[in-house]
C-alpha positions in Angstrom: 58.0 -49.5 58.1 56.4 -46.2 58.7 57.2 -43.3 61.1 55.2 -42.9 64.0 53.8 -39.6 65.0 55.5 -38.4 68.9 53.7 -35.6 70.0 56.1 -33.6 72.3 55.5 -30.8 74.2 53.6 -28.2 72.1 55.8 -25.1 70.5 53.8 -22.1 73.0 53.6 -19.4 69.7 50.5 -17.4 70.2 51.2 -14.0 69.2 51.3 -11.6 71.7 52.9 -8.5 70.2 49.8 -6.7 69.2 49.4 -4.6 65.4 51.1 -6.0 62.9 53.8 -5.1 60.1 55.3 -8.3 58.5 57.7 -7.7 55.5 58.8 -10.8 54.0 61.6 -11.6 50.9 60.3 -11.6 47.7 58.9 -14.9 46.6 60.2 -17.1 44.6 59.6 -17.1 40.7 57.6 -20.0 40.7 54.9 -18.3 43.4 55.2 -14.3 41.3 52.0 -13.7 40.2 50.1 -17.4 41.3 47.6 -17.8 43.5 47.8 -20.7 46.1 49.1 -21.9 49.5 52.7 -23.1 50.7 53.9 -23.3 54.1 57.0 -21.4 55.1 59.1 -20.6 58.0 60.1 -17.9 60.2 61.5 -16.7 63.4 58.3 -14.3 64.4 59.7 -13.3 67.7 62.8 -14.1 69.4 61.4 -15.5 72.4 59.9 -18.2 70.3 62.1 -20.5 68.2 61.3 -21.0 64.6 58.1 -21.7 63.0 56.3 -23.1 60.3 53.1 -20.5 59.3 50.8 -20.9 56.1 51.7 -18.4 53.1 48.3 -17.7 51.1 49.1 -16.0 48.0 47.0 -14.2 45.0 46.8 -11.3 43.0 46.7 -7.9 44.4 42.9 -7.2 44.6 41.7 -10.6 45.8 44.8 -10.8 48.1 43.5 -7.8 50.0 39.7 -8.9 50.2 41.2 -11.9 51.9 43.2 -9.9 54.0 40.3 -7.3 55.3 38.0 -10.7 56.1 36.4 -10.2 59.5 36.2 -13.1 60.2 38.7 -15.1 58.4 37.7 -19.1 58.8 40.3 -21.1 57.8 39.5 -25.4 57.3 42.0 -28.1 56.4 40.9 -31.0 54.2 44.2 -33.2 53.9 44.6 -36.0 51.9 46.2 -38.7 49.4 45.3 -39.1 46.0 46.7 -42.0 43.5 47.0 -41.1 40.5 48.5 -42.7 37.1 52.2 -41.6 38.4 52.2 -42.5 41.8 50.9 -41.5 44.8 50.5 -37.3 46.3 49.8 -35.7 49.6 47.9 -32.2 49.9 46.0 -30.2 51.6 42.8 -28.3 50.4 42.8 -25.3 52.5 39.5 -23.6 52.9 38.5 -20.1 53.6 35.3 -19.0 54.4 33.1 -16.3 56.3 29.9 -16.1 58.0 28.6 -15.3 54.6 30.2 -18.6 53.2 32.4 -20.1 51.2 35.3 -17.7 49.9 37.8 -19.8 48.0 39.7 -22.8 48.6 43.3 -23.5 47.7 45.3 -26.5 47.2 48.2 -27.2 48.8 49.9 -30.4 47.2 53.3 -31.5 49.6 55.4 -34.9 48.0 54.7 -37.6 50.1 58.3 -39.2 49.2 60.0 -36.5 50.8 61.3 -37.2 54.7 61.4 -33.5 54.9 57.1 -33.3 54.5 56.9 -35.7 57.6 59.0 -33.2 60.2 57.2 -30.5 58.4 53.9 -31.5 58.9 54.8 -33.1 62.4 56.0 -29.7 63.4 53.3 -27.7 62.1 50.9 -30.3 64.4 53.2 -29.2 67.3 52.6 -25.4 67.3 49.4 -24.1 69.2 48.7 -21.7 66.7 48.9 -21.6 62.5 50.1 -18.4 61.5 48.3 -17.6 58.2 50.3 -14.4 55.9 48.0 -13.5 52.8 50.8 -12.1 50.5 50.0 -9.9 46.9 52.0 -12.5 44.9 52.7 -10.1 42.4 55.3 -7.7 44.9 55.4 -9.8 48.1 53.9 -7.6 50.2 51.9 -8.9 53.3 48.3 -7.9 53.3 46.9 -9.7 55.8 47.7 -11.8 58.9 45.4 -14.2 61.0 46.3 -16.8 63.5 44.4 -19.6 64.4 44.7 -22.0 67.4 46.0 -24.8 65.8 43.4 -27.9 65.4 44.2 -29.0 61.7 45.2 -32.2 63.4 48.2 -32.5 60.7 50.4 -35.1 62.8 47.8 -37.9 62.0 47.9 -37.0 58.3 52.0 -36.3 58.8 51.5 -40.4 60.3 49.1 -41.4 57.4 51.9 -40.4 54.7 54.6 -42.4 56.6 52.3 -45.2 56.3 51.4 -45.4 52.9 54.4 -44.5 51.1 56.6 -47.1 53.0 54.4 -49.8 50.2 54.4 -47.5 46.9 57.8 -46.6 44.8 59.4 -43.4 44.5 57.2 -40.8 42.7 58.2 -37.6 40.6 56.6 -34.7 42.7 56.5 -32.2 39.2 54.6 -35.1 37.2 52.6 -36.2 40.1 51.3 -32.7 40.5 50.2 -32.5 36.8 48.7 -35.8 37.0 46.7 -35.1 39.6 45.4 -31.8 38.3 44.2 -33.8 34.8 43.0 -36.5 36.7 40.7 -35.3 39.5 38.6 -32.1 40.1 39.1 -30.3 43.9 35.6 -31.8 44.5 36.8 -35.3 44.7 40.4 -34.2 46.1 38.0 -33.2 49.3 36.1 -36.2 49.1 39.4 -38.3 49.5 40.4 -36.9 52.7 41.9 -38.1 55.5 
């Protein structure tokens, strides 16, 4: 029996606090010197309670480019893959200009993990996503941008409580490497949601 996606009253957390200087803690060793996506969250003001933004990390150069894009478009391609070890959720995030593509970034989340459900059901409850682009070699946040938030990630957050209700338990660690060996990001897109 899956869980169904309730859509409460939207988290209001547009930021209204002009310039900004985010410092965050120094990320863990597994994201130190990578290049990808993870969400995270944070407390960005007080008058909002917490929430969940998107961490894009890369290497110092590239990192910076991303973070100087004027404009900064941001598209979500969620989806589930099946590979030889079970089953996967992720998200392909891609970023692009008005001179085109830029780079996209997967984002894989386990699927047999309660915790990826409120996560992604909370996410779909904010107004805005938050997006920090961080230098993953020495944490430091080069770039923000905020989107309002129509990555419509409830209905995929209701498509994983669906599907893994019928499949066994998965390891996430092999299920990640599997899927890397097993399909190319051009047919991870063309299985989304």
């Amino acid at each position: 029996m899956g869980i169904k996606h309730v859509l409460k009253k939207r988290l209001s957390n547009k930021w209204t606090n002009g310039k900004v200087n985010f410092q965050i803690p120094p990320l863990p060793t597994e994201y130190r010197r990578a290049s990808g996506a993870f969400f995270q969250s944070f407390t960005f003001e007080e008058t909002v309670s917490e929430e969940t933004a998107l961490i894009i990390i890369d290497d110092p150069q590239f990192s910076r480019e991303l973070g100087i894009l004027n404009p900064f478009e941001l598209w979500a391609t969620p989806g589930m893959a099946r590979t030889s070890l079970g089953s996967i959720a992720y998200i392909i995030w891609v970023v692009s200009s008005r001179h085109g593509h830029i780079v996209d970034y997967e984002h894989f989340l386990n699927p047999f993990e309660m915790g990826t459900i409120r996560l992604l059901s909370g996410v779909a409850q904010q107004t805005h996503l938050k997006v920090l682009i961080v230098d993953s070699y020495n944490s430091e946040v080069v770039g923000f941008v905020e989107f309002e938030n129509n990555f419509d990630l409830g209905k995929f957050a209701t498509v994983i409580s669906q599907v893994v209700g019928t499949e066994p338990v998965a390891d996430f660690a092999q299920t990640q490497e599997a899927v890397r060996k097993e399909f190319s990001l051009e047919v991870l897109k063309g299985l989304s949601l």
